[in-house]
Residue, then its C-alpha position, 0 to 999 in steps of 0.5 A: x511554503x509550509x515551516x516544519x518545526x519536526x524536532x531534528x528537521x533536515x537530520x537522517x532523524x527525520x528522514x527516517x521518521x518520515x521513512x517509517x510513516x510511508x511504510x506504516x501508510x503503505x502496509x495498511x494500504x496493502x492490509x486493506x486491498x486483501x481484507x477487501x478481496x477476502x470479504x469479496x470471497x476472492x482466493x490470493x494465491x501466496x505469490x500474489x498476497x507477497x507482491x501486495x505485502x512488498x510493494x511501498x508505493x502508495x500510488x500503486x497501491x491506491x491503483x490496486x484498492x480502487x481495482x480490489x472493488x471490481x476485480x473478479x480474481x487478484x490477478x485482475x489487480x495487475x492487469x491495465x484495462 
């Protein structure tokens, strides 16, 4: 078991503090997976750019970079081979 010392550890303080790195994680995920299709020359309709932008979890967001580098349109980002 891992011991924290994070000041207010076990407080809303720290719930919110790990909230807000998640989110930070979570917008540079969605900011890398767009830069990547744009240096790849691929169009994002404003619908899609928008469920990219509001998606948190990381997992799918993970799934959604590692498709960005083979995908040949953004609707292939979605789409479960």
């Amino acid at each position: 078991m891992v011991a924290t010392y994070f000041p207010g550890r076990g407080t809303l303080f720290e719930e919110t503090y790990l909230e807000g790195k998640a989110e930070g994680k979570a917008e540079g995920k969605a900011e890398s997976i767009l830069s990547v299709l744009d240096k790849r020359g691929i169009p994002v309709p404003e619908a899609t750019r928008d469920r990219i932008t509001s998606c948190t979890d990381l997992d799918t967001l993970t799934l959604w970079f590692d498709r960005s580098l083979t995908a040949t349109t953004a609707e292939d980002l979605f789409t479960d081979a």
